[in-house]
C-alpha angles and dihedrals in degrees: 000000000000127000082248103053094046099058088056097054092044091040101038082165099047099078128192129210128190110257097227141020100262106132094210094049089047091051092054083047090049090049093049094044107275120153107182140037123188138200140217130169082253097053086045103055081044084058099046091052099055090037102037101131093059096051100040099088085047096057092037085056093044091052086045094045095052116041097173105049127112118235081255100066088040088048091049091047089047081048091049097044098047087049096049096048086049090044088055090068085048094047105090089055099045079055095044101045094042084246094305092126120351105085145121118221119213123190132228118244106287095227092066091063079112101056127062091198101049089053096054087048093055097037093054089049087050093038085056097061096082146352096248096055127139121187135221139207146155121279089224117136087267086044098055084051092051093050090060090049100042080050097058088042087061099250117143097231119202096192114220143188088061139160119141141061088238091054086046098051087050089051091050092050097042096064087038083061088045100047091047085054093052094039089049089056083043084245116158120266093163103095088036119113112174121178132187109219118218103192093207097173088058084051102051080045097059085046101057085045083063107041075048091061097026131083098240128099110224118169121252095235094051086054085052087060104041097094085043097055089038092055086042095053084042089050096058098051092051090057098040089050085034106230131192092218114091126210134253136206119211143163105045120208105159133004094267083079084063110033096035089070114034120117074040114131072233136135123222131197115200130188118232093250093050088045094059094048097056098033088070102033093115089180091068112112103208113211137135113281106148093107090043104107123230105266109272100238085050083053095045093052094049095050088068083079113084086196076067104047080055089051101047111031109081085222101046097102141034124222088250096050094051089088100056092047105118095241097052087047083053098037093047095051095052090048084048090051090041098055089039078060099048085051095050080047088063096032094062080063094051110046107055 
């Protein structure tokens, strides 16, 4: 049995998803007890670029099929069908669980972090690809007023582009907003699974780019450990307010990002490469930690960094202020450039 598969059977409650579309990724996730994937122009032109051979014909008939589209909408098909092939080896669990695991989350176009409208437009055409759809958007102040709004709609959010507890909590209230407004109208929750990402790893990496550039001394151990203590602290509070959301855990640097939260009601997204190392690490003790606190000198250290003060207080940032945190600004440029690949990708079939 594999590490995998053991947490799951001794954290029923601790779930895992395959950090990216690839079929044949999701299928080594699903052996060893995944129940979710998720997309992203950047995992898809990933993808693309590992499996090109088998999607080739398919981009060279869209292109065909369709004259008088722009490489955009070719891009956002090629995004669709790779998701939806990927959805169909999640569909029997999404079934068998009344959409509680067993989705794929796709994500709205990144340039629309800014407009609420625009987010909801393109969430509800994603959401439409298949039953067992999660969407994503940026946390961003536009995207916290989107996720009320999807929710109402009746569309199961994951928020990205995440990094903070503040973020996180805004996230949390803004479905429960959403959710009152659809009970109120006797509308179904009940299928509906909505999660909140915290990418830690991106937090501890902007952290370490400002103790870099900054005057303070902060242990590297304690940096490893930044993300970790800033989705406990937001843990807490999501069980002590009792949101819906559940929490997710992304962006995996070192194996604190897996064992720190296991026994967790927790989500984690896990990309292929991280899967297989701790599938077979066979020194891993598996127990529950995820109400076992960050070390206190770790804490302490931290706390000497403002950019963290921002990251773990509930309190440390206002709506209006997520988009300016230095690991949004990272994180949604290299969305941006991803999706400007994934759009060279396409353009090399169309002008020929």
């Amino acid at each position: 049995m594999s590490k995998l598969n053991e947490m799951v059977a001794k954290f029923p409650q601790t779930e895992f998803w395959n950090d990216s579309c690839s079929c044949r990724e999701l299928a080594f996730a699903i052996e060893n007890g995944g129940v979710g994937a998720t997309t992203n122009p950047v995992i898809v032109g990933n993808v693309l670029k590992k499996e090109l051979p088998e999607w080739e014909d398919t981009i060279k008939q869209v292109i065909a099929d369709n004259p008088t589209w722009t490489e955009d909408d070719v891009a956002w098909d090629i995004i669709g069908k790779l998701g939806s092939k990927a959805a169909k080896l999640l569909e029997p669990i999404y079934e068998q669980t009344h959409g509680q695991k067993g989705r794929i989350s796709f994500q709205t176009n990144a340039k629309y972090y800014q407009n609420k409208d625009k987010m909801v437009a393109h969430a509800e055409q994603l959401a439409a690809l298949v039953p067992n759809s999660q969407i994503k958007a940026p946390a961003s102040k536009a995207g916290i007023e989107a996720f009320e709004e999807l929710t109402y709609r009746g569309v199961s959010i994951n928020a990205t582009v995440s990094f903070t507890c503040a973020q996180a909590v805004a996230v949390g209230e803004a479905v429960e907003r959403g959710l009152a407004r659809r009970k109120a109208e006797g509308l179904d929750t009940s299928w509906m699974h909505p999660v909140c990402t915290i990418m830690v790893g991106r937090t501890d990496d902007y952290l370490k780019n400002v103790v870099k550039a900054g005057s303070v001394c902060v242990p590297s151990e304690a940096l490893d450990l930044a993300g970790v203590a800033v989705m406990k602290n937001a843990y807490r509070i999501y069980k002590e307010r009792g949101f819906r959301t559940k929490l997710l855990v992304a962006a995996y640097r070192n194996y604190h990002h897996f064992l720190d939260f296991l026994g967790g009601d927790i989500v984690l997204t896990i990309t292929s490469d991280w899967q297989k190392k701790f599938a077979g690490a066979e020194w891993m003790k598996l127990e529950n930690n995820i109400d076992k606190p960050v070390d206190p000198k770790y804490l302490d250290a931290l706390k000497q960094l403002p950019e963290f003060i921002k990251a773990y207080e509930p309190d440390g940032m206002k709506p209006e202020e997520f988009q300016h945190y230095g690991a949004f600004k990272a994180t949604m440029n290299q969305f941006l450039g991803g999706y400007d690949s994934l759009v060279q990708l396409i353009r090399g079939y169309m002008i020929v």
